[in-house]
ROPA-401785 format. One line per 10 residues: number of its first residue (from 1); their letters; for each residue x, y, z of C-alpha. Coordinates in nm, 2 decimals. Example, Ala and Ser with C-alpha at 12.3 -4.5 7.8 and 13.67 -1.06 7.14 Angstrom:
2
1) as) 1.23/-0.45/0.78  1.37/-0.11/0.71
//
This chain:
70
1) xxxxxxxxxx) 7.25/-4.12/5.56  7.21/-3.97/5.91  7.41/-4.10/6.16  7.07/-4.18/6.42  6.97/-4.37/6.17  7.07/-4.71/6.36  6.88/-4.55/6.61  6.54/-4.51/6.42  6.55/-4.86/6.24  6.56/-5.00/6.62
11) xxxxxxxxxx) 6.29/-4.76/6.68  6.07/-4.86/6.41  6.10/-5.25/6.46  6.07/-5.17/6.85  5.66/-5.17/6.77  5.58/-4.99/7.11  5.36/-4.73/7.16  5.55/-4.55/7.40  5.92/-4.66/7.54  6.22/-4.51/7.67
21) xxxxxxxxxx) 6.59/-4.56/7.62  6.92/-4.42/7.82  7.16/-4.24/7.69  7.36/-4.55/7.78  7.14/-4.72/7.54  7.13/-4.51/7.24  7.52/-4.48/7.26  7.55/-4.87/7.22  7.28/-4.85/6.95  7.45/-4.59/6.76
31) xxxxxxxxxx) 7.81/-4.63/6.81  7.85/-4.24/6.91  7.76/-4.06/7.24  7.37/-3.88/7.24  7.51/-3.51/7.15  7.34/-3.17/7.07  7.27/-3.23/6.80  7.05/-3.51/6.89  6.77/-3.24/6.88  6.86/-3.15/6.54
41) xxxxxxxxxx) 6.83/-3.45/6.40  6.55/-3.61/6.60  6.31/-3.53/6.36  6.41/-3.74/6.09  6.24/-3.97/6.32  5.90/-3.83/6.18  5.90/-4.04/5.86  5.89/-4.40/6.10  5.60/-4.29/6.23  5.74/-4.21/6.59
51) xxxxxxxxxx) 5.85/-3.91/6.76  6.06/-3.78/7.08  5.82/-3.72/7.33  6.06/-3.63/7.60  6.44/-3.56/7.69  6.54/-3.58/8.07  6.89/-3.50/8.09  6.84/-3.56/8.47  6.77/-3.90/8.40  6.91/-3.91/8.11
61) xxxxxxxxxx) 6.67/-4.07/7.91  6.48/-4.03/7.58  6.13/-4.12/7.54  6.02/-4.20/7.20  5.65/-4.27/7.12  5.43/-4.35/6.78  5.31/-4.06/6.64  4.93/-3.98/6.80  4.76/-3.92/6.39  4.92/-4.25/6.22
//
């Protein structure tokens, strides 16, 4: 068990194509601040059928979209 993985069931019942969430957001979703490692484990994101298509830490935002060949 990963601990994002609050985070990708929300993403997977989200149903949007594209949407984006702060790192407010993902901190209340998750129970843990966004870290590092974030980018490590973002890819377990690929079996949901979604992906992170972008990190602004200026905005501090993540946008997370459905993955373009499913």
């Amino acid at each position: 068990m990963s601990k994002y993985d609050p985070l990708w069931e929300y993403v997977n019942h989200n149903r949007s194509k594209s949407f984006k969430l702060t790192f407010s957001e993902i901190q209340d979703i998750v129970g843990i601040p966004i870290d590092h490692s974030f980018l490590k484990y973002k890819k377990e994101l690929l079996k949901y059928g979604y992906q992170v298509e972008k990190i602004s830490m200026k905005e501090q935002v993540v946008v997370f979209g459905i993955l373009k060949n499913c």
